[in-house]
N, C-alpha and C positions, 0 to 999 in steps of 0.2 A: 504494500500500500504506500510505504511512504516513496518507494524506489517512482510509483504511477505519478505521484503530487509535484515528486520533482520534474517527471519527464513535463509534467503540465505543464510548471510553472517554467524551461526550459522553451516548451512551444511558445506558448503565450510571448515570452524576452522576442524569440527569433520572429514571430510575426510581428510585434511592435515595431522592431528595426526594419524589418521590410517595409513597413505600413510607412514610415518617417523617415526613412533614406532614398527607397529604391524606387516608390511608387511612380516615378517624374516616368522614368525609363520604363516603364510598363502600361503605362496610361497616356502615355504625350499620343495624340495626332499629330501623326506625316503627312504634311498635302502633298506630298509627290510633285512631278515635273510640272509646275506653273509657270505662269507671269507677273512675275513682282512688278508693279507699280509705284516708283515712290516719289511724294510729293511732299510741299508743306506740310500738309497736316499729320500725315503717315506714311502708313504702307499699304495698298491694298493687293492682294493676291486673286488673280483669278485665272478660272481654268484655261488649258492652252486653247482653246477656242473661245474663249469671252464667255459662255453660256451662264457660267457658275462664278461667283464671288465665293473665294474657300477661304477668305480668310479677310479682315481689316481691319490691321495695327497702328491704331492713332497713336500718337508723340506722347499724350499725356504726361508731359513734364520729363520722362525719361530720358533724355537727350536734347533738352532743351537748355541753352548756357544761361546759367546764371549773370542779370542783367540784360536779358535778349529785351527787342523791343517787341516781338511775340511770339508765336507759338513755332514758327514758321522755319522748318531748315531746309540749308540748298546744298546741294548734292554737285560736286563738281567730277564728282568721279565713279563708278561702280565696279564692283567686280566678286566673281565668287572661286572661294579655293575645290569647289565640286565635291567636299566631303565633310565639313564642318560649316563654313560659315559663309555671309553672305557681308562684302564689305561695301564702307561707302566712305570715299572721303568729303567731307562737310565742313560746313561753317555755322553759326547757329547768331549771328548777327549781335555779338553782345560788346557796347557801348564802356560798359564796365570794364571790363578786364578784356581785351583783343588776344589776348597770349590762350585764352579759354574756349576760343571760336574754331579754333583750327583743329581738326580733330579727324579719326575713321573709327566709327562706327561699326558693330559687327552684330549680324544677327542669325539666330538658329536655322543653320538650312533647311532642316527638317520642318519647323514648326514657322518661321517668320518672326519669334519671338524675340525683342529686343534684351541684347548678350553686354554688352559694356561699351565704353567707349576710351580711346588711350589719346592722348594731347598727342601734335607733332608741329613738325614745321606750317612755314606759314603757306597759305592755299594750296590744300594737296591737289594736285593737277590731275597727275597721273598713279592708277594702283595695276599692278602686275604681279603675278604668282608664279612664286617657283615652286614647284610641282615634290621634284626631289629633295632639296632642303626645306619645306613646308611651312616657307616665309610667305609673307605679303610683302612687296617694295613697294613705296611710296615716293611718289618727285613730286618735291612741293617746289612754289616760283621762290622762295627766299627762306632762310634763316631767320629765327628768334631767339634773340637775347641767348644766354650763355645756356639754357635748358635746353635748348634745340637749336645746336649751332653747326648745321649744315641744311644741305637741300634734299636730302637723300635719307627716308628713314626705313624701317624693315620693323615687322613685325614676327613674331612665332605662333602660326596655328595651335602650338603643345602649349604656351605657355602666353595668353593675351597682358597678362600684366610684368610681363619682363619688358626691360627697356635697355635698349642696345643705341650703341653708339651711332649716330650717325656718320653720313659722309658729307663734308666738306669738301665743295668744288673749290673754295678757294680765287673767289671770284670777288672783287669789289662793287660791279655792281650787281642788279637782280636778276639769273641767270633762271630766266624763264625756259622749261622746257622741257621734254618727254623722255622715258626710258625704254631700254629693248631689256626684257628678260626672261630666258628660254632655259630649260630645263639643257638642252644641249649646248650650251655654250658652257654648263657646268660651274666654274668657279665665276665667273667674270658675266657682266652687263655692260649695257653703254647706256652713256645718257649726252643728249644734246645741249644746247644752250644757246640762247637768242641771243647772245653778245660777244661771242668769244669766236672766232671762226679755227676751232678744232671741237672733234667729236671725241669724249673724256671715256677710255674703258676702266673700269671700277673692277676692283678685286673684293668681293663680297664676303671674303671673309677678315681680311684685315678691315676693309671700310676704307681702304684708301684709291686715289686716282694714283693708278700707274703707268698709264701710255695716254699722251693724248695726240690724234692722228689730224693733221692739219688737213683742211679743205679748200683749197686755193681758190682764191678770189671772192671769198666769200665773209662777209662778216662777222655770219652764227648760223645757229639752223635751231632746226626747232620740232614740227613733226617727225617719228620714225618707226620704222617696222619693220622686223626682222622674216626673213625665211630660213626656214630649217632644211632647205633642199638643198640649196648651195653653201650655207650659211652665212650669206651676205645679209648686212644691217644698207637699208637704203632710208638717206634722210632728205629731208628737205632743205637745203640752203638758205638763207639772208645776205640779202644785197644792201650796197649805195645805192641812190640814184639821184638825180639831182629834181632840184623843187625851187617854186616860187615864180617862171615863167612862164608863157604861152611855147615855149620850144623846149622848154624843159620835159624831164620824165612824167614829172607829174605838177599838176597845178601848182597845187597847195604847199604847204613845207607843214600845215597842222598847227599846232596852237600856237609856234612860235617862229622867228624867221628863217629857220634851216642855220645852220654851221658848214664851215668847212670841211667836207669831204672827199674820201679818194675814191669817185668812181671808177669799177674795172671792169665793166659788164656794158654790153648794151652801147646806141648808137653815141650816149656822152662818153663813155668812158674813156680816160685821160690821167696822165700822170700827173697832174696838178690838178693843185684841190679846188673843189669848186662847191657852190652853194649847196646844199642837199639837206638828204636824212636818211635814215640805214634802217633796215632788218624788216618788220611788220608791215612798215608803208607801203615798201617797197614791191611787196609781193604784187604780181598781177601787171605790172610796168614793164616797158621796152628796156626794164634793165633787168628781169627777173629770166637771165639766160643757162643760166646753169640750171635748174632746175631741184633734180635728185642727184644726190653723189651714193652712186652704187660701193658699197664697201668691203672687204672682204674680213672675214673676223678669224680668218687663220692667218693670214702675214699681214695683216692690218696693214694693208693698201688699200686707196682708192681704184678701182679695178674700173669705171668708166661713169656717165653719169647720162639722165634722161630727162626728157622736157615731155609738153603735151604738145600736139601740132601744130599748134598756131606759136609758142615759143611764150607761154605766159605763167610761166611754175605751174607747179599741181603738185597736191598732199599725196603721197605713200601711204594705200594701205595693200594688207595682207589676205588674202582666204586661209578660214582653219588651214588647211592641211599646206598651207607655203608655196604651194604650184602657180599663183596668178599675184600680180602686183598690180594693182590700180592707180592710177593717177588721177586725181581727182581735179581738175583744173581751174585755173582764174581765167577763163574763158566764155562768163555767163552761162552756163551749160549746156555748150553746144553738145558737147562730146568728152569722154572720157579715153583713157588711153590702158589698153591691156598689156603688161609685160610677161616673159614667161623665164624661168630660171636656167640657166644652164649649168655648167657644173662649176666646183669651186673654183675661184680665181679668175674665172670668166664672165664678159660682162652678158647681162641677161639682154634677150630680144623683145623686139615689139612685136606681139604676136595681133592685136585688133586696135583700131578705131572703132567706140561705141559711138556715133552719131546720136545720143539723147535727147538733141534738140530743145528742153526744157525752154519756157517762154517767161518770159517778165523780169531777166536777170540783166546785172550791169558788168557793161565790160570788163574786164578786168577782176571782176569779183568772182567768186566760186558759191556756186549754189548749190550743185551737188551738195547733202550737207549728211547726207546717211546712203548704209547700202547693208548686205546681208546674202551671204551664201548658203543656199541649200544643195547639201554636198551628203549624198546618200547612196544603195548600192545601185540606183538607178537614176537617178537626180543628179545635174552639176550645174545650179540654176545661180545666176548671179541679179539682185533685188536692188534700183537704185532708185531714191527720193529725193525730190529737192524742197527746198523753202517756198519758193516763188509761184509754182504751178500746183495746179490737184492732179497731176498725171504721175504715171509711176513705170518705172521701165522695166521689164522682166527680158533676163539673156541664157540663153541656154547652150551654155559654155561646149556644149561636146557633137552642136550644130552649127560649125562653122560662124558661132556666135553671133545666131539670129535670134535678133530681137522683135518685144512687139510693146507698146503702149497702151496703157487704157486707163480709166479716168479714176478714183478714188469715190469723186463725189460728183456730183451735176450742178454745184456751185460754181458761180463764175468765180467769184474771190478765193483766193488761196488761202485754204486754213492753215499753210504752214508755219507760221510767225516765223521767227528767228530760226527756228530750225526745225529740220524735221527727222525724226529716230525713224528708225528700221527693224525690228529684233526676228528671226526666225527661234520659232519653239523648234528646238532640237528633235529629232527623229518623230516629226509630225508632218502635218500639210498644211500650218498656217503662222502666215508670218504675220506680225502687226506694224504697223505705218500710224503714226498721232496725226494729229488734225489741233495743234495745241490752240491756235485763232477760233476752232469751234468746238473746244473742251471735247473733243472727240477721237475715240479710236478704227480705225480702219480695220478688219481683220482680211485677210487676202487668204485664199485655198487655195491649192495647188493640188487636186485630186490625181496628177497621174504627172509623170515627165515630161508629157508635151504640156511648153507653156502657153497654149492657143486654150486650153482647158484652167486658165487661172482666171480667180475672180473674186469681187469684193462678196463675203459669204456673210458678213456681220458689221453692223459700224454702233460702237458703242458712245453712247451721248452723255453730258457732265461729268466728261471725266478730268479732273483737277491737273494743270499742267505738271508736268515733272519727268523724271527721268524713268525709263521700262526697259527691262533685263529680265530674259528666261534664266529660270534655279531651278537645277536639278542635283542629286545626290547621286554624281556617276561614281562613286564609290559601292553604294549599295548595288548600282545596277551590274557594274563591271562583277561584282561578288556574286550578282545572281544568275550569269552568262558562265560566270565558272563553272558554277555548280550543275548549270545544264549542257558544259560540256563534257564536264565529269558524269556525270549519267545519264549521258546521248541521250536528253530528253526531246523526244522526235516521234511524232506518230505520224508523218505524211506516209498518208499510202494504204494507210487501214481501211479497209472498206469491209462492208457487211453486217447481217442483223444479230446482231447477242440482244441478252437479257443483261440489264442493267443489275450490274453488284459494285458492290463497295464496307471496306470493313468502318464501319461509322463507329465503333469504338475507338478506330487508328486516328479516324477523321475529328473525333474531338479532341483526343490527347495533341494530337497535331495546330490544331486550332487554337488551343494552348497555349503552345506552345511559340506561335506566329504571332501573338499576342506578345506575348514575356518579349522576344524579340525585338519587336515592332514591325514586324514585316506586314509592309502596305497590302489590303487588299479592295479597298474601296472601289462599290462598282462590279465586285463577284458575288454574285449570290452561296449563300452558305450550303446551298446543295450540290452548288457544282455546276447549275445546269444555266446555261444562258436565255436568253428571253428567247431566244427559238424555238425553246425546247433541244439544241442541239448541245449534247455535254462538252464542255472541255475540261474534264476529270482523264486526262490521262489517254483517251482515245480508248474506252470503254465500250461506249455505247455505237454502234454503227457508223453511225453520222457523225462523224467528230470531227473539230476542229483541227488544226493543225496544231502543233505544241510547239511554242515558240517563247523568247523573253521579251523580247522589242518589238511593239506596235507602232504602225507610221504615226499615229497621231494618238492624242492623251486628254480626252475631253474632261477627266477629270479627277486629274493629276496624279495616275496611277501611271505602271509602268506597260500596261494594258494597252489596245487601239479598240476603239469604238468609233467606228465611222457610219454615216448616214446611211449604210448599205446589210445594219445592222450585223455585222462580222460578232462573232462571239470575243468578250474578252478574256486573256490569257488568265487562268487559276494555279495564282501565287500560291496558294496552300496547298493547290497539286503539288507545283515543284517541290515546295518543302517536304508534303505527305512522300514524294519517293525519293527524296535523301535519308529523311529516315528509315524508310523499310530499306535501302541499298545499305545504310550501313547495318542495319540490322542485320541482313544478311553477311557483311562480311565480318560483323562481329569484333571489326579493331577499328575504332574512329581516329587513332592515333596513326593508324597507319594510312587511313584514307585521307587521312590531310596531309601524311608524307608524301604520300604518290602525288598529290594534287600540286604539291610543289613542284617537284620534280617532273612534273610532266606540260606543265603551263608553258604558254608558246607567248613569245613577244613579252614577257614579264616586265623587261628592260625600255620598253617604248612607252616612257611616261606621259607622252604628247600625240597618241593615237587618237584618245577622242579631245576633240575640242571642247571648251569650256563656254561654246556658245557660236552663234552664228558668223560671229566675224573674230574672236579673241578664241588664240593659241596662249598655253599655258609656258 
């Protein structure tokens, strides 16, 4: 008797601690693969096709700076490490103390749930994730005071409230400007700077700048984007030009009368100084002739450099997988320019003219102002938007990059204000495009690889301006592709009529068990059977589904496809239900995680799947 009282009172201890420690992890909802939205006031999360609001996390004081003038944060920056967190770097407007304002922000991938926040330098610009050391980098435009006294700060996914040294560009004035950081570049980053005409490689373990590679004729530079094919970093240049005439580069010289400059670009250029202004203005001018300076990051040379056609700069960007480099141009959007890599050391070619044509843009200026690849095992679709127009350009990268246009909206005026985002939902069929001049979101479908089949499928209305980023946990997902190729879970091919069985004792322990876990199953019915009536329990019943991990699209935010054609969704608790009976079977789980090591293909390709439509990790 007393041996039973203790065991009691021994159960009772250990559920208490369960009850007060562990419940978070056994209880949290997963929204799976969404669409964070975030604005002043929050966060809202909804499904990758609009239908569903899964989630919206107001500010509530949580990340709001003490002395702010209200409620209201702006987000300069986004990005997610694909396994824990969802970052932001921010400002939060406070009058009071300005050293308070500058901050990144991080929030629970799984849940949206606001995680902490850590101070850094002043206006974090740029966030970048390295994959294998399981940093966040941060490029802010300036240095504060002796607590953050560089440009450069890094964060630890293991550990948010550790604080590490920054880097020091070492620069007297504000060396505004962007980093390149790739899992294969390994030790080392670059970062640009709008006043310095050298591109600075960073040794990320010491923290310090240790080469920095001159760029001739140029002032600074400032956008950049790496490819992992060649391993070339391409950035964009800063020029002189000269100002203040009707024959000069440019009108104006801006708020004040220009200074003596050394133009070396373009039709002024001369060895004697002349009246002007340098770097930001300049873009878009008959002195913006260098363009990109192609780079190479294994003998850190300048390996050749590229313009848009008409010879007016253009921004560098990347597709996930490194294969296409765009040019974005100061060309009012007539056209953009495609480049394609070639091998290390060698300068990469022009492989298209996009003809865009976008209307209502000023010379010299860039309107292109977003874009988004959908890049799948049958899809190589390239999405671009501009500010100025409601058209939207879809190119279909592996048809001799034929394009087609079509409209957004049937409004004459362009809801795109100052700028317009792009984001594709990762292994879906619908990309999103804002409409920020009419609080509205675009949702675009992409039903099949011919882009003659895309179209506006949904347009969501008051939706509060701000920045919109797909989150997903490709951690969980990569784990759950494992484990179905560890037990060839595949029933293509099954046909014919059985009698429905199932051990429904296995199926609650299991069920349990996906619970304790948290493995997503939102959108599976608990019998297995889909709204068909057709199971996808394993390929059981006759009629069965196909058994698979990845659905093109995720109405709602599982790792499942539910498309309008009613397709069954895939049964997470199946997969689980037959890793347990497989190891039951083999009766050593110790060893079925050794083989699984040992046998996993590409382990070492940390930058396989991208981290979202347009951002390589």
């Amino acid at each position: 008797a007393f041996s039973a009282v203790c065991a009691s009172l021994l159960t009772r201890q250990t559920e208490g601690e369960y009850l007060s420690t562990d419940t978070y992890y056994h209880k949290k909802e997963i929204l799976g693969p969404a669409m964070w939205h975030f604005n002043g006031a929050g966060t809202v999360m909804y499904s990758v096709d609009g239908s569903t609001v899964l989630k919206n996390v107001t500010n509530s004081g949580a990340f709001v700076a003490e002395g702010s003038r209200d409620d209201a944060v702006s987000y300069f920056s986004l990005a997610s490490d694909g396994h824990r967190f969802v970052w932001g770097g921010t400002y939060g407007n406070s009058r009071s103390n300005p050293e308070d304002t500058h901050r990144v922000e991080t929030f629970d991938i799984d849940t949206g749930e606001p995680v902490g926040y850590m101070k850094t330098c002043n206006l974090p610009l740029d966030l970048q994730y390295h994959p294998t050391r399981q940093e966040m980098w941060v490029r802010c435009a300036t240095k504060i005071g002796d607590d953050h006294f560089g440009e450069i700060d890094v964060f630890s996914v293991n550990s948010l409230s550790s604080n590490f040294e920054l880097i020091n560009l070492n620069e007297t004035s504000r060396p505004y400007g962007r980093i390149a950081i790739h899992s294969s570049m390994g030790n080392y980053g670059f970062s640009a700077s709008g006043y310095v005409p050298y591109l600075a490689r960073l040794d990320l373990s010491s923290k310090e700048v240790v080469n920095q590679i001159p760029l001739p004729k140029s002032y600074g530079s400032y956008d950049i984007t790496y490819s992992p094919v060649n391993k070339h970093i391409f950035v964009r240049t800063r020029v002189c030009c000269t100002c203040g005439s009707e024959d000069a580069d440019v009108l104006s010289c801006g708020r004040g009368p220009g200074s003596p400059v050394l133009v070396e670009n373009g039709p002024s250029a001369s060895a004697d100084l002349q009246t002007g202004i340098c770097s930001g203005s300049c873009e878009g001018t008959e002195a913006d002739t260098i363009g990109v300076y192609e780079i190479d990051t294994v003998s850190l040379e300048v390996v050749g450099n590229h313009n848009i056609e008409d010879g007016f700069g253009g921004d560098p960007v990347t597709s996930p997988d490194g294969k296409y480099i765009l040019l974005l141009g100061n060309n009012a959007g007539r056209s953009i320019r495609v480049i394609t890599p070639n091998g290390n050391g060698e300068t990469s070619s022009t492989a298209a003219e996009i003809p865009t044509d976008f209307q209502g843009g000023t010379p010299g200026r860039m309107v292109v102002s977003d874009y988004a690849f959908i890049q799948d095992e049958t899809r190589n679709i390239l999405i671009l938007a501009a500010s100025t127009d409601n058209d939207v350009v879809v190119v279909d990268l592996d048809d001799n990059y034929r394009m087609r246009k079509f409209a957004l909206t049937s409004d004459a005026e362009s809801s795109g204000g100052s700028t317009r985002t792009v984001e594709w939902a990762v292994n879906s069929n619908f990309v999103w495009v804002n409409g920020a001049d009419a609080s509205a979101h675009y949702i675009l479908e992409f039903p099949s690889a011919n882009i003659d089949d895309a179209f506006v499928a949904r347009t969501l209305t008051d939706v509060a301006g701000g920045k919109t980023m797909y989150v997903e946990n490709y951690e969980r997902r990569a784990a759950v592709e494992q484990m179905a190729k560890m037990i060839g879970a595949s029933s293509s091919g099954v046909s014919g009529k059985t009698m429905y069985v199932e051990n429904y004792e296995r199926r609650a322990a299991v069920e349990q068990m996906a619970k304790m876990i948290g493995a997503s199953s939102s959108g599976v019915s608990s019998s297995g059977v889909s709204s068909s009536g057709e199971s996808t329990t394993m390929g059981v019943l006759g009629e069965t589904s196909e058994i698979g991990v990845l659905g093109e699209t995720s109405e709602m935010g599982t790792l499942s496809n539910e498309k309008s054609s009613d397709e069954s969704n895939i049964d997470i608790v199946g997969i689980i239900a037959l890793v347990v009976a497989c190891v039951a079977l083999v009766g050593n789980i110790v060893y079925v995680m050794g083989s699984s090591k040992s046998s996993s293909t590409g382990a070492g390709d940390t930058d396989a799947v991208s981290l979202g439509s347009k951002d390589v990790a």
